[in-house]
C-alpha positions in Angstrom: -33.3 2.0 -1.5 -31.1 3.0 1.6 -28.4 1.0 3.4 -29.9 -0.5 6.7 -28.0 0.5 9.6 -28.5 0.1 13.5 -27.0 1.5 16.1 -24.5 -0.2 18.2 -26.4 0.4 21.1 -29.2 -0.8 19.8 -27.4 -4.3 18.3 -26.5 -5.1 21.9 -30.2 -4.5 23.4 -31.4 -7.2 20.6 -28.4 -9.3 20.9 -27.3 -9.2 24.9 -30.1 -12.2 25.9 -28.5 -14.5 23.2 -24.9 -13.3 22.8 -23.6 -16.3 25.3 -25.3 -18.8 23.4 -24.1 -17.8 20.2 -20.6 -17.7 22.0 -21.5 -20.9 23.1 -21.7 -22.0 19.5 -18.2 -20.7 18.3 -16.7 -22.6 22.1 -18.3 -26.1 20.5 -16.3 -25.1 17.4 -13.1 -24.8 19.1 -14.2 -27.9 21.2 -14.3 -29.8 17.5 -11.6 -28.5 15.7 -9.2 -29.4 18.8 -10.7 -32.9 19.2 -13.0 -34.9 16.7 -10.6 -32.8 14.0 -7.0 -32.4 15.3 -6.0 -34.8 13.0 -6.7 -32.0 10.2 -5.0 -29.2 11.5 -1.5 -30.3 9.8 -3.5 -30.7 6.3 -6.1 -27.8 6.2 -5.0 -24.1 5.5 -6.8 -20.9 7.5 -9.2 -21.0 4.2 -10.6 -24.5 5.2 -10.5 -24.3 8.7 -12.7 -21.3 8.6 -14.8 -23.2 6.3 -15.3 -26.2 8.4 -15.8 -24.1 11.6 -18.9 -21.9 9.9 -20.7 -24.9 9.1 -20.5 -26.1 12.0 -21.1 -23.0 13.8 -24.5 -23.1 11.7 -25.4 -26.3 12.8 -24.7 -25.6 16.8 -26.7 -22.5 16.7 -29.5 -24.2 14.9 -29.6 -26.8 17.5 -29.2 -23.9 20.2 -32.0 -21.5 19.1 -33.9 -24.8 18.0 -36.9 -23.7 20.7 -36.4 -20.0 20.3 -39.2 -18.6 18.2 -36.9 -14.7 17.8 -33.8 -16.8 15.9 -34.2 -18.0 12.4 -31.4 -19.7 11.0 -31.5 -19.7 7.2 -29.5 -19.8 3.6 -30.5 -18.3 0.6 -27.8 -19.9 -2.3 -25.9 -21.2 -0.3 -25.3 -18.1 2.4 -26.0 -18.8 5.4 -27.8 -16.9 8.0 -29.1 -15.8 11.3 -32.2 -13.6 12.1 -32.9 -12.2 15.7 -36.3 -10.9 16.2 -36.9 -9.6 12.5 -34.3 -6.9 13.1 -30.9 -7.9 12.6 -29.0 -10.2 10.4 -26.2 -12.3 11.3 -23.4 -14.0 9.6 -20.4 -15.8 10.6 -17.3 -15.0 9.7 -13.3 -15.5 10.3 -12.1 -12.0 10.9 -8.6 -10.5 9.9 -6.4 -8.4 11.9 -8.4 -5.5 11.3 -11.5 -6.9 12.2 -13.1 -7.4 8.4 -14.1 -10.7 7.2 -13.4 -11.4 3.3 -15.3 -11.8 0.8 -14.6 -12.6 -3.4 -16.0 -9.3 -4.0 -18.8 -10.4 -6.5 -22.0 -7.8 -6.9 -23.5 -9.5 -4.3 -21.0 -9.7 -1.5 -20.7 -6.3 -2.5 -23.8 -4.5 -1.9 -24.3 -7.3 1.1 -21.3 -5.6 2.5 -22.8 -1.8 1.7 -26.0 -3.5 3.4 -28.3 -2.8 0.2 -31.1 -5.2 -0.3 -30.6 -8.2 -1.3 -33.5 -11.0 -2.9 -34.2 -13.3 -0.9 -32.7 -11.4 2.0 -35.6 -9.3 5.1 -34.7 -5.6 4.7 -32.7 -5.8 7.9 -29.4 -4.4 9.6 -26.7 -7.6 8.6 -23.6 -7.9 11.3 -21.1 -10.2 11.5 -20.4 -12.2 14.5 -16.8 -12.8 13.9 -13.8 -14.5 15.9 -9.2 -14.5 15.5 -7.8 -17.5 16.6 -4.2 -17.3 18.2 -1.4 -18.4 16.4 -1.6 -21.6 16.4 -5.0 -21.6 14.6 -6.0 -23.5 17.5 -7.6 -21.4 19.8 -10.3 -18.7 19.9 -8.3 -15.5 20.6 -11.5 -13.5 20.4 -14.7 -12.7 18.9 -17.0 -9.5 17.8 -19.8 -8.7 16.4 -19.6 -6.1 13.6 -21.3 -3.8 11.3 -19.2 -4.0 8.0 -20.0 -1.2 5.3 -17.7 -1.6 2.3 -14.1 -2.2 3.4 -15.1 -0.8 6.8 -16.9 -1.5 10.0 -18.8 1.0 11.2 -18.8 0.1 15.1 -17.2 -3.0 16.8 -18.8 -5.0 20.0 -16.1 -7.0 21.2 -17.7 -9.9 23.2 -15.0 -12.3 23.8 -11.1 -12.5 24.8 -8.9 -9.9 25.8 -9.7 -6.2 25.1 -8.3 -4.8 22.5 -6.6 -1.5 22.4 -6.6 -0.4 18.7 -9.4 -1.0 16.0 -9.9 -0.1 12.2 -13.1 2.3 12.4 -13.3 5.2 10.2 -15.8 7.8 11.8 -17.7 9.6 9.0 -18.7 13.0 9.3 -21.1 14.6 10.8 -23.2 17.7 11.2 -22.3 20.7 13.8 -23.3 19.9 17.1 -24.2 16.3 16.3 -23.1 13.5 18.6 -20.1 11.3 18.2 -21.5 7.8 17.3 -20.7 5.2 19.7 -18.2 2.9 17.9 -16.4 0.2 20.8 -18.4 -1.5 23.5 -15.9 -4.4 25.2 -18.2 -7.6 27.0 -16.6 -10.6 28.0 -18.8 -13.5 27.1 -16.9 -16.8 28.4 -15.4 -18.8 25.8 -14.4 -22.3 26.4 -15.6 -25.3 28.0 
């Protein structure tokens, strides 16, 4: 079977009526790991922040979306996930300097990553909805939402923090006369309290 793929305009028209709640969800994060955790920040490395902050991400969008019939938030061993109206498939991830989140590359982060199905998984297009935090690893430098394929995203939505100028997308080919793929939209969904 094919990869699933959607097109980034058509991941903001799903995605746009919810994007500030799910922002809203990483800003609670932030809100935790600065206050009920501080105390942790000396003790936990990046790994384990970015552990502690995607279940609790989970949990804050479950109780967001709680009366919103469109979001599903789900895990299948031990993933976690996010459906908007049966189309796309959300997870969250820390993201690195070139915008990728990591993986151990088993089989199955693997073909997750090269969007091929999956049991247990809808046949749907599967984004991340990553964030960078400054460096202090205190703060929420930014966040996007992104269509990984391999070791490569295949367009980048950048929702919050300051616009970036430079981004890791490697446009693949295309017929004669064919239209350049959108690849970079920039929104600036508020993040903080």
């Amino acid at each position: 079977m094919e990869a699933r793929f959607i097109s980034l305009e058509s991941a903001r028209k799903v995605l746009q009526p919810r994007m500030q709640a799910l922002t809203d969800a990483l800003s609670q994060c932030e809100k935790l790991w600065n206050n009920e955790l501080a105390f942790t920040q000396r003790t936990l490395d990046e790994s384990a922040r970015a552990h502690v902050l995607n279940q609790y991400w989970y949990a804050y969008a479950r109780a967001i979306f709680a009366a919103d019939n469109g979001v599903v938030v789900s895990k299948n061993q031990l993933q976690r996930y996010v459906v908007i109206d049966e189309q796309i498939i959300i997870r969250f991830k820390f993201l690195d300097r070139n915008l990728c989140a990591s993986n151990y590359p088993t089989d199955r982060a693997i073909n997750w990553s090269l969007q091929m199905p999956l049991e247990g998984y809808p046949l749907l297009a599967r984004l991340h909805y990553g964030y960078r935090m400054d460096i202090t690893g205190t703060r929420v430098k930014d966040a996007f939402v992104t269509l990984p394929y391999g070791t490569i995203n295949e367009w980048v939505w950048q929702t919050s923090g300051e616009r970036i100028d430079t981004y890791a997308i490697q446009i693949r080919l295309r017929q004669a006369g064919e239209l350049e793929p959108k690849v970079f939209a920039y929104d600036n969904y508020h993040l903080g309290e």
